[in-house]
C-alpha positions in Angstrom: 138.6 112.5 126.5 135.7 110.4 127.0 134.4 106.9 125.4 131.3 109.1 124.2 133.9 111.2 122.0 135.5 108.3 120.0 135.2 108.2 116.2 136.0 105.6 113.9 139.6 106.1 112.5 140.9 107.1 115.9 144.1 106.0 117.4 144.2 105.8 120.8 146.4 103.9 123.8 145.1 101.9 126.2 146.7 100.0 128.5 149.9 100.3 127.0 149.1 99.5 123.3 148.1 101.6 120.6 144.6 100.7 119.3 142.9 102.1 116.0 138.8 102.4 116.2 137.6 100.3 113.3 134.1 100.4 114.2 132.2 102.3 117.4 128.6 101.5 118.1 126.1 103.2 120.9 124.1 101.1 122.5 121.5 102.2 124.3 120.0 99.9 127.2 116.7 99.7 128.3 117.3 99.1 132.1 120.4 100.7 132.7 123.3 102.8 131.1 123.9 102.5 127.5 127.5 101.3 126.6 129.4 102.0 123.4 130.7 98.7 121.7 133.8 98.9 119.7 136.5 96.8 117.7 140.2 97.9 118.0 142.9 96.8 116.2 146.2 97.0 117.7 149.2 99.6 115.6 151.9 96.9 116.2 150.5 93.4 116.7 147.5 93.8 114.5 145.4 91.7 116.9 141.5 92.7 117.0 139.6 92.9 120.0 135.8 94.1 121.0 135.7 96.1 124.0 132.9 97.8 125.7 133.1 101.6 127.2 130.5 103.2 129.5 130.1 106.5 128.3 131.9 108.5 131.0 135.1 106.3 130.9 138.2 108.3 130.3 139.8 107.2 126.9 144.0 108.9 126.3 143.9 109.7 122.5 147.4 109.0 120.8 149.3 111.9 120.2 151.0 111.1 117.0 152.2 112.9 114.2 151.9 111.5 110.3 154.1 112.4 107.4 153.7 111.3 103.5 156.9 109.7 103.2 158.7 107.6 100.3 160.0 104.2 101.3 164.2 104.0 99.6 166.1 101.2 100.9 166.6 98.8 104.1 170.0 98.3 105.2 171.9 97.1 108.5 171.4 100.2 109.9 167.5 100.2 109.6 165.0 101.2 107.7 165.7 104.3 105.3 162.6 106.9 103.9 162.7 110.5 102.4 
């Protein structure tokens, strides 16, 4: 997809990391291109970062699946839900 497509709440990987959109902003240029400024927050570290996209920039959306689930019990084994 491209960086023009990205809505806040999104979850998408880039480089390697899973990054949710917290906030996307256009930003239109008067001399050049316009660029879309947004902050990510990483799934797993739950660092922030800004990043800039040009409009045509190829963005991989996450493919994830979600479930409501019901924490139980943590053990040796792992983590246990129904």
């Amino acid at each position: 997809m491209k960086a023009s497509e990205l809505k806040k709440g999104m979850i998408i990987n880039d480089e390697g990391a899973l990054w949710r959109v917290i906030e996307m902003e256009h930003n239109p240029s008067g001399r050049g291109r316009a660029v879309y400024q947004s902050v990510l927050k990483g799934i797993l570290s739950g660092k922030v970062i800004n990043k800039r996209f040009n409009p045509t920039d190829a963005v991989e959306k996450a493919d994830l699946d979600s479930k409501k689930v019901q924490y139980l019990y943590k053990d040796h084994a792992g983590y246990h839900f129904m």
